[in-house]
N, C-alpha and C positions, 0 to 999 in steps of 0.2 A: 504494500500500500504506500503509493505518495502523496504524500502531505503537504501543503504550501503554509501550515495554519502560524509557524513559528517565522516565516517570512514576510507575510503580507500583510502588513499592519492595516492596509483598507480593509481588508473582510471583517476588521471587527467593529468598526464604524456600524455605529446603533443605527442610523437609517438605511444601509443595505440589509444588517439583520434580519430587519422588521419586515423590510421589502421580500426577502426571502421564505420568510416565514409564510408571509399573506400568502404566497405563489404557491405552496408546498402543502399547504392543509386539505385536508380532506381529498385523501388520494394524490392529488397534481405534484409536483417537485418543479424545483425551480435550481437552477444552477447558474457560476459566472462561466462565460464562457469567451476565449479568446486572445485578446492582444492583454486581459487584463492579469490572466495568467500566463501566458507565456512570458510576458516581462517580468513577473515577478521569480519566475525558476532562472529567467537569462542576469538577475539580479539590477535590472533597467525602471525607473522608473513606470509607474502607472497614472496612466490621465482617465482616459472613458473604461467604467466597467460595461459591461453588457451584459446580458439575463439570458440564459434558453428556459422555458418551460413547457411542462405538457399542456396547461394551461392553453384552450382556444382565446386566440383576441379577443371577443365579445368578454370570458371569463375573464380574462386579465385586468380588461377597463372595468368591468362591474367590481373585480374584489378592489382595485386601484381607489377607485372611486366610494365605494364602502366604506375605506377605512380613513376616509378623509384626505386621501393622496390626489394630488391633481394629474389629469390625463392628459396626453396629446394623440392625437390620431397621424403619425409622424410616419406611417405606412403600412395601416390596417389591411389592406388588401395583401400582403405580403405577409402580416401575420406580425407585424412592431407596432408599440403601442410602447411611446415615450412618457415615462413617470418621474413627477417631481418626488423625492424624499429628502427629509434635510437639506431642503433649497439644492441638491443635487441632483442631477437627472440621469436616469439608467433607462436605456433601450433594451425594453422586454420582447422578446419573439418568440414566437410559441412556435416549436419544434417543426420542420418539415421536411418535403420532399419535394425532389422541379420535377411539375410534368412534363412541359417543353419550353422550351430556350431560343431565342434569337441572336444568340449574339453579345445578347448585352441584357435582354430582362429575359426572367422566367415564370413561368405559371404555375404556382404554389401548391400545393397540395399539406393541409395540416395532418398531426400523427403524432403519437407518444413513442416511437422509437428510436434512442439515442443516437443509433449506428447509423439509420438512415438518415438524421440530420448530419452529424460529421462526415458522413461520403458525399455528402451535397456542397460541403466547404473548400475552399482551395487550395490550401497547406496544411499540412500535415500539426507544423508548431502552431496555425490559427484553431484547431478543433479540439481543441484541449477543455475538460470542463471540470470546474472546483464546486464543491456544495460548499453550504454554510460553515460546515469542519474545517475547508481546505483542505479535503481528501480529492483526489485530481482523477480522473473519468479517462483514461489515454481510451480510444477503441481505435486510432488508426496510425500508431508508432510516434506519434510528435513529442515524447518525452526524450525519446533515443535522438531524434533526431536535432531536438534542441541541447543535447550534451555533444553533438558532433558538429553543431552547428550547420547542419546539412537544411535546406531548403528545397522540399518537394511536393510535389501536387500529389493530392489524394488520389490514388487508383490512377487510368488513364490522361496522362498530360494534355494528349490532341481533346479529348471529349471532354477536359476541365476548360482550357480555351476556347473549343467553339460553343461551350455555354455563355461565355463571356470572355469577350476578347481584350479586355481593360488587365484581366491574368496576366498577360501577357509582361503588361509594364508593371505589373505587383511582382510579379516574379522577381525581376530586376528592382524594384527600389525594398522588397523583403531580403533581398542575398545584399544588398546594400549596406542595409542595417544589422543583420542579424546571422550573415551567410561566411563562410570563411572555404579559404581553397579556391576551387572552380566550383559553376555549380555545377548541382546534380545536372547529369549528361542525357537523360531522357527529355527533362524538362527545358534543358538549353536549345535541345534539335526540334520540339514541339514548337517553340518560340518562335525560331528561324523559318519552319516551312511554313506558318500560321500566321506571318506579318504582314499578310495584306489585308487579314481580317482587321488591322489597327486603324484601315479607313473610317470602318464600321464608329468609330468612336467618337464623339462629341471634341471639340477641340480644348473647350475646360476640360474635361477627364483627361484629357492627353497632358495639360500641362500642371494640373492636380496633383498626378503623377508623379511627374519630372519633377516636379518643383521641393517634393516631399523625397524622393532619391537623392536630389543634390544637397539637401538638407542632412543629408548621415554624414556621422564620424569620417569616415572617407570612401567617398562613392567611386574612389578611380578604376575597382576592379569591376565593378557590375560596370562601367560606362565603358569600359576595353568588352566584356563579354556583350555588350550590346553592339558596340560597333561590330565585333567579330562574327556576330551572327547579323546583322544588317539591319537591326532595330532600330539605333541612333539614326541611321541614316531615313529609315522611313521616317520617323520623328521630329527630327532636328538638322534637317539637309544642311543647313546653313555649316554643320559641323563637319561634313566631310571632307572638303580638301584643307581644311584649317588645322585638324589632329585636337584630341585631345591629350595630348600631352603634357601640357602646362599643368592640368589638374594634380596632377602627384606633388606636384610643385608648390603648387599654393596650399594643398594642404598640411605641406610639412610648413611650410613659414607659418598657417594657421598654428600649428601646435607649439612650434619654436619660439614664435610672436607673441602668442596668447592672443591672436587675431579672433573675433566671434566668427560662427559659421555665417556663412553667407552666400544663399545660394542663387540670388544674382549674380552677385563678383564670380561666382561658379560657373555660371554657365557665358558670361562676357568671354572668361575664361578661355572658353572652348570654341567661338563663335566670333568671324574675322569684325572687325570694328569698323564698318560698312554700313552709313547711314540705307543704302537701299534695300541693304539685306534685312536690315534690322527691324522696316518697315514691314519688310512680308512677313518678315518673324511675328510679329504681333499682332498683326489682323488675322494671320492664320491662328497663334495658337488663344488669342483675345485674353492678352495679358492686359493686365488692370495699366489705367494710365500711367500710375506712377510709375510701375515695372519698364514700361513701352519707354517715357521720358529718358528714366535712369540711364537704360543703355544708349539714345540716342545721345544725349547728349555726353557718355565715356565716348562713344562712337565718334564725335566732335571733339572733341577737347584733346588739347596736345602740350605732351610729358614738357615738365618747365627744364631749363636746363640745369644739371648738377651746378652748376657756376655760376648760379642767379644772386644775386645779392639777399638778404633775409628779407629788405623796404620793397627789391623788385617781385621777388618771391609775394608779398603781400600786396602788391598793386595787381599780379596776377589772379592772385585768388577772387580781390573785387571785383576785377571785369569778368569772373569767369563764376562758373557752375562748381563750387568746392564740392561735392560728393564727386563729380564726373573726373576733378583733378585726381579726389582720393584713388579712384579706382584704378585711375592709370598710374599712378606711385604705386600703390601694392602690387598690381601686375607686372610693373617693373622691376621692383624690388624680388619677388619671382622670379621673376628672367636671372636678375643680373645675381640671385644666389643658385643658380642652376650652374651659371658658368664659371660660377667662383671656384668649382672643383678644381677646374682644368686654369684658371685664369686669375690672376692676384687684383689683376683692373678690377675685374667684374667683382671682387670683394670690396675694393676701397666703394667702387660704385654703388654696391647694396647697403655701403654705410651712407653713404652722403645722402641716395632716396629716403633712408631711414630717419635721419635727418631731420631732410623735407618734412617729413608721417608725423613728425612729433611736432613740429613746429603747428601742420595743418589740423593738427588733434586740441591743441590752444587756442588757434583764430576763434577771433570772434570779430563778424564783420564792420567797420568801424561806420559810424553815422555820418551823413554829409551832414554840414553845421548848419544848413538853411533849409528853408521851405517854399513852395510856391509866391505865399502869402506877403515872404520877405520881400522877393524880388519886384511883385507888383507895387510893395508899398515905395518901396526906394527908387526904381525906373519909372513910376505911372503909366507902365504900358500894359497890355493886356492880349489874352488869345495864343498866337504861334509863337509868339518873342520871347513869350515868358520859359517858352521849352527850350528853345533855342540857347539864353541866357545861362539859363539851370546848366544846361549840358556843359559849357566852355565851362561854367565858374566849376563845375564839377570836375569837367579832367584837371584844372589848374589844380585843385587842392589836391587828387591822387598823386598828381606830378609832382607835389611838392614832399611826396612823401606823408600823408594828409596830415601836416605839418601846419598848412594855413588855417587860422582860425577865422570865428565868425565876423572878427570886427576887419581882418584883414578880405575877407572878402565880400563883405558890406561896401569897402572902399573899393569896388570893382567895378561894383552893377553897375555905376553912371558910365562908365569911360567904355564898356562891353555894350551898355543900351543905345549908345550914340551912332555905333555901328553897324545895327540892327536892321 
């Protein structure tokens, strides 16, 4: 018997208890089941617990509802019905079976049999179930396989992908986080002959995905077995003739830096710094606009020189997009500790970017001294002039190193408005 009960300090949290308890009375049984145990045996933090029970939907929301629990109907036709407990919320799903599958959804069929819900799951480490003990339910090897760290699809790999072909990319961002080695070699060649089924999928799901694999400890090896089986490339075209390579690179400086993960700067990383490219990048995979900005503008922006003065260094930063600078100093500071092996420059070089990193981790951007309001009252002009104005007395004060203060460029406006 395996026990999680001496590890997993969530299971004793009074409001899953209770939650458990309701589930489980009067014949039904209710179990955690999932990513909230298998993190806890991988010794990985837990965020979302989940629920299996025998319990039909309709039963879940009535006992939910009974005992004073609030319900969501978060995909009752599926057989999930979302419960507040202890202002936390736990996705309950009452056991099933798929009768048939497109691709991407399936048609449910409800059932009190454990095994037939875990062979309907996609990983062997996702089908793991804990009761209220944390006594653990293995019925399809995911305990062996999460001491081997091995990552495999339950039963047939092709017939767990063309249930759902989003598999596909869990494959590769689960051996990301959790996978060591290669992976398992059935599920790597199901992947590869099965990738065009990845049309089939919604462009958020595709970058859902990705965006949640670039986010692991270091995703370099699942993103080599994806190019090597052609997945990246159906995915992430922009990444083929660019390499990923750099990725091993940036995540050793992440560790050696104490850099946060980031799995933008991750994926800039991999992907040439090509305003045009970066364009299709984003309407195809409909990254949020900040995402789309971010990279256009690393895409624009260009490395300052190692030999910039500290005043010129910060006159750059003002006329420029400081995130899009940052990103091209830590990619270069990448580079240039890549070549440091072979090359002493490209050490002195990775200090002086580093430098740069600390310097731009202090800015803070400095205020012009004036306001519209100044220049109206002191020229008496009004409309385009005043823009016009603003603009010159603005480069003179960065010019000065923004050294000019507000009474020195008060004495400006008349002799600047005359020429207007």
């Amino acid at each position: 018997m395996i026990s999680i009960a001496d590890k997993a300090e969530w299971l004793n949290e009074p409001a899953l208890q209770s939650l458990l308890a309701i589930l489980s009375s009067d014949g039904e049984e209710a179990r955690v089941v999932g990513g909230a145990v298998r993190n806890t045996l991988l010794g990985q933090p837990v965020s979302d617990i989940d629920i299996a029970t025998t319990c039909l939907p309709q039963m879940t929301l009535e006992r939910a509802e009974g005992a004073g629990l609030k319900a969501i109907l978060t995909g009752i036709e599926h057989g999930t019905v979302t419960i507040i407990s202890g202002g936390r919320p736990y996705e309950v799903t009452s056991l099933r079976a798929d009768i048939s599958t497109d691709g991407r959804h399936a048609e449910v069929a409800f059932g009190r049999d454990w095994l037939v819900d875990a062979q309907r799951r996609d990983f062997s480490i996702n089908a793991l179930y804990a009761d209220a003990n944390g006594v653990i339910t293995d019925l399809v090897g995911g305990v062996a396989d999460i001491e081997s760290r091995t990552l495999r699809f339950i039963g047939d790999p092709e017939q767990r992908i063309r249930e759902d072909y989003l598999r596909i990319l869990r494959f590769f961002r689960f051996f990301a986080w959790y996978g060591k080695g290669r992976p398992e070699s059935e599920g790597l060649k199901a992947c590869a002959r099965l990738k065009d089924g990845l049309a089939q999928l919604s462009a958020e799901r595709i970058w859902s995905e990705l965006k949640k694999l670039l986010a692991a400890p270091d995703p370099s090896r699942a993103l080599l077995w994806m190019r090597q089986a052609g997945i990246l490339t159906a995915v992430l075209p922009e990444s083929e003739k660019w390499g990923i390579d750099s990725i091993h690179g940036l995540v050793n400086s992440e560790q050696d830096l104490h850099w946060a993960v980031d799995p933008i700067l991750r994926l800039a990383s991999i992907i040439p710094p090509d305003a045009e490219r970066i364009a299709t990048l984003g309407a195809r995979l409909k990254l949020s606009n900040s995402e789309r900005e971010r990279l256009e503008h690393w895409a624009a922006a260009t490395l300052p020189s190692t030999e910039i003065s500290e005043i010129g260094f910060a006159k750059k930063l003002y006329r420029s997009n400081v995130q899009a600078i940052e990103d091209r100093l830590r990619l270069a500071v990448v580079s240039a500790r890549a070549q440091a092996i072979a090359d002493n420059n490209a050490m002195i070089r990775a200090g002086q970017l580093s430098k740069q990193l600390t310097y731009l981790a202090n800015y803070k951007r400095p205020k012009f001294p004036l306001s519209g309001g100044d220049i109206v009252a002191s020229s008496g002009l009004s409309g385009p002039a005043i823009g016009q104005i603003q603009r010159q007395l603005e480069d003179e004060w960065v010019n000065s190193g923004f050294a000019l203060g507000r009474d020195a460029l008060l004495t400006r406006i008349p002799e600047i408005a005359a020429t207007v």
